[in-house]
N, C-alpha and C positions, 0 to 999 in steps of 0.2 A: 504494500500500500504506500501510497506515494506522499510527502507532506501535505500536500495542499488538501489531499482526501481526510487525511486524518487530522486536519484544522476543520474541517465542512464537516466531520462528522460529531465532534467535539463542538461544535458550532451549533446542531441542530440533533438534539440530545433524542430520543427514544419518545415518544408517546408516553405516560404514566401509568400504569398499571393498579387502576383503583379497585380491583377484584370485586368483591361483593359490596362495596361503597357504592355502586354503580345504582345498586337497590335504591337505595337510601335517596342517593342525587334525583332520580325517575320518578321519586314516590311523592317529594318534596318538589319535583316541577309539576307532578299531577295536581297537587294542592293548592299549589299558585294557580296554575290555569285554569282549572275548572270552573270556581266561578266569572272568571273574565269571559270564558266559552260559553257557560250562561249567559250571560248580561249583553254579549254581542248579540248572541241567538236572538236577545229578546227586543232589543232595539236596534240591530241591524238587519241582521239575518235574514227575520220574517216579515221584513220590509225590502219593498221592490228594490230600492237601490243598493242593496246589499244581499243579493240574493246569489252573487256570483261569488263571493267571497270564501264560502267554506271548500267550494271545489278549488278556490287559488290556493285557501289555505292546504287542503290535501295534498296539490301539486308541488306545493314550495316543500313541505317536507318530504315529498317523496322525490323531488331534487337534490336535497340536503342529503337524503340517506344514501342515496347513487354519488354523490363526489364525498361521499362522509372518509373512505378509504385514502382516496388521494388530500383530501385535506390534514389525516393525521398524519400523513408519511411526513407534510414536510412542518412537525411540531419543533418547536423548540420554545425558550423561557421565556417566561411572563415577567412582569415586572407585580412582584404582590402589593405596593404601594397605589399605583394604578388601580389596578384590579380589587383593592381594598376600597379607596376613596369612590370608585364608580358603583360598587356594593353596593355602599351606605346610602347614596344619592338615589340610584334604582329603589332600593327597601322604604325610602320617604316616598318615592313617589307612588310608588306600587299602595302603602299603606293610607297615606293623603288619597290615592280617589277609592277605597275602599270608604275609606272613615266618610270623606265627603259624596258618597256616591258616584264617580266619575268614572264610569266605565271607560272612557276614551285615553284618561290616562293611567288607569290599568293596563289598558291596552298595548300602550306604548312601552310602559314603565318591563311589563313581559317581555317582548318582543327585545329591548333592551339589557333586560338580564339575559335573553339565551345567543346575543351575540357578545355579552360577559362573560359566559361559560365557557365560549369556545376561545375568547380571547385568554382565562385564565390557566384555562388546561390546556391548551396547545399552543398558543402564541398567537404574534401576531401575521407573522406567515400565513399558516394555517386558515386564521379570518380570511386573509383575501384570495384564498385559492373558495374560500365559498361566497366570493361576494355576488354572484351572479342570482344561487339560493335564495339569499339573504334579502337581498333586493326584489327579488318575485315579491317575497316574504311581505313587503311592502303594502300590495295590493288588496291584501287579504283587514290588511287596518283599516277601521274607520277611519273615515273625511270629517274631520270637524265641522259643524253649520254653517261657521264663519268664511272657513274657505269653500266650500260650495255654493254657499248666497253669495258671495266675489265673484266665483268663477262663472255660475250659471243666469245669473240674474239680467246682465248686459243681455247674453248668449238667445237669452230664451225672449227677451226683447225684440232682437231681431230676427229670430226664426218668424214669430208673429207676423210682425211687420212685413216679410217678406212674401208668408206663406197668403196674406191679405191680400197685399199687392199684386202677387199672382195670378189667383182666381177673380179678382177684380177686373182684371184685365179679360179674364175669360166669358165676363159677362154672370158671376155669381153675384148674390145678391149677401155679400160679406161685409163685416164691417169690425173693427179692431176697438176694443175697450181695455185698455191697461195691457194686458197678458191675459186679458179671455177673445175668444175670437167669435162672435153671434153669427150665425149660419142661419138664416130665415128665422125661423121662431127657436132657436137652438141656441146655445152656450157651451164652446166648446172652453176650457181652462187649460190655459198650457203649463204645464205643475215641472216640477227639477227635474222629472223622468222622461220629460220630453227635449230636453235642454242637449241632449247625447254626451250627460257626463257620466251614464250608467254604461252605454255603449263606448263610451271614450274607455273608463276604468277596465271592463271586458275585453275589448278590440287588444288593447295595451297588454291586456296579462296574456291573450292566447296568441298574438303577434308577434310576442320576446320571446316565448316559449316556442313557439315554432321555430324563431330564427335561430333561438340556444342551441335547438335538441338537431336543427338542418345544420348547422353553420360554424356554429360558434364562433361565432367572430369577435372583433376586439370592438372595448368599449365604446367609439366613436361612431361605428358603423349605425348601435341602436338609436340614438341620437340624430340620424338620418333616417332614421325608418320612423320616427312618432312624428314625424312632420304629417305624413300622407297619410297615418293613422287617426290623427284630428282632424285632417280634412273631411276622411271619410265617412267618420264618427259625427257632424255637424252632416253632411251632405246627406246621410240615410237617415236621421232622425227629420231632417227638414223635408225630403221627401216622404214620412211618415205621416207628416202633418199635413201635408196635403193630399193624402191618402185615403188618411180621416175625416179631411173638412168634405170628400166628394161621397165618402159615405154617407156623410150624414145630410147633406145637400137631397142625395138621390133615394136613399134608402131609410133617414130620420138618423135620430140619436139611437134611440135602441138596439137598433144594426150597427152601428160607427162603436159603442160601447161594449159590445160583445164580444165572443173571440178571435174576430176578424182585428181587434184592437191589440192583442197578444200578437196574430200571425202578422201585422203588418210588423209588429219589431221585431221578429223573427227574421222574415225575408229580407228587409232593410238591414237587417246584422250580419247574415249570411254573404250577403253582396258586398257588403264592405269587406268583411273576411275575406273572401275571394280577392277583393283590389288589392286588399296588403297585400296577401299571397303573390299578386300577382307584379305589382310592387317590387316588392324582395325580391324575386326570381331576377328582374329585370337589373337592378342595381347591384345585387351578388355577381351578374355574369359582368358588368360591366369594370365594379371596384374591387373585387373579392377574390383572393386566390383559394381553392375547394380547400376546407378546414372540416374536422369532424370534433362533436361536441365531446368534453370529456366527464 
């Protein structure tokens, strides 16, 4: 073995071998998580704009558990000062939205302890060989109110506006009130879930995750591909709504509210899927030399 090797190995010490502490660690994250898993279920979850979140959340860890190998290989030491002082701040926060009821930063305060674990037992190498994981990991978190009334409120403005203007032109008898749009004797309400930051959040998680699991390319690439992922994510919801306004024009509310109201954001999600897809194929042959995910 040659010096350098044996600097690099001394350098990047073995994985820890906590044998049946492992219990203990598994038993004590189930105890954290659980009720945060509750609490999401309950005010996210089984609400429309969080309904995609458990299957991200499934995916990010069953990400995690496929690079979980290559992530320990390349362990090495923590710094327990660090990983001390971040403990304690995580255990206030975690304990603070318990006591205060803040599911959102339970939320976080978790998600921030289990990229502490990995930074304290394996270093910080280790973290960024799963930063891709981690990052999924992301999407599966609640949106605060404040950043989706910012993000969606302009947004949903001008879908109105536009989708009015449209039919207007076509000779419907439309007219725009705030963010509700009157369709003859009808009142359509354009609410946050038509705004496409549920389809944006969606399109996002199963778009990075096709590119991860085709491609695996480097950082800057996905950063190129959420461009045309926003546009598509506004483009299908806007054609949603005017989807909806000719239902209910031609066929009343009660047809326009039915499950034709489901299948149109289904269709309009599918086709944008496809664009990214189609998207990416176009941009990978052009910037991308063939990579395979690891």
């Amino acid at each position: 073995m040659t010096a350098s090797a044996s600097a690099s190995a001394a350098a990047s010490p073995p994985p820890p071998r906590l044998g049946s502490l492992w219990g203990v660690y598994w038993l004590g994250a189930g105890v954290l998580a659980a009720p945060v898993l509750y609490e999401n279920y309950q005010q996210n979850w089984s609400l429309e704009q969080g309904q995609a979140a458990p299957i991200v959340l499934a995916l990010g860890l069953w990400l995690l558990w496929r690079r979980w190998g290559w992530m320990r290989d390349a362990a090495q030491a923590s710094s327990p000062w660090a990983s001390l002082v971040a403990g304690l701040l995580l255990a206030l926060a975690y304990v603070g939205g318990r006591v205060a009821d803040q599911y959102l930063l339970e939320s976080y305060a978790l998600y921030g302890a289990g990229l502490l674990s990995v930074y304290a037992l394996y270093g910080w190498r280790s973290l960024r060989r799963g930063l891709f994981p981690f990052g999924y990991l992301l999407f599966a978190l609640p949106v605060p109110y404040t950043v989706t009334w910012a993000l969606t409120s302009h947004l949903r403005l001008w879908l109105t506006q536009g989708v009015v203007q449209v039919w207007r032109t076509m000779g419907f008898n439309v007219v725009r009130d705030g963010l509700n749009i009157l369709v003859d004797q009808y009142e359509l309400a354009v609410q946050d879930a038509c705004s496409g930051m549920n389809s944006l959040f969606s399109l996002s998680a199963i778009g990075f995750l096709y590119v991860y699991l085709r491609r695996a390319p480097p950082a800057w690439y996905y950063a190129f591909v959420a461009a045309p992922i926003v546009l598509f994510a506004v483009a299908g919801n806007f054609s949603r709504i005017l989807f909806l306004v000719a239902l209910t024009h031609y066929f009343g509310d009660a047809v326009a509210q039915s499950y034709l109201h489901e299948t149109a954001g289904l269709v309009t999600f599918a086709v944008a899927l496809a664009g990214v897809i189609g998207v990416d194929g176009l941009a990978s042959a052009l910037l991308l030399q063939p990579r395979k995910a690891v």
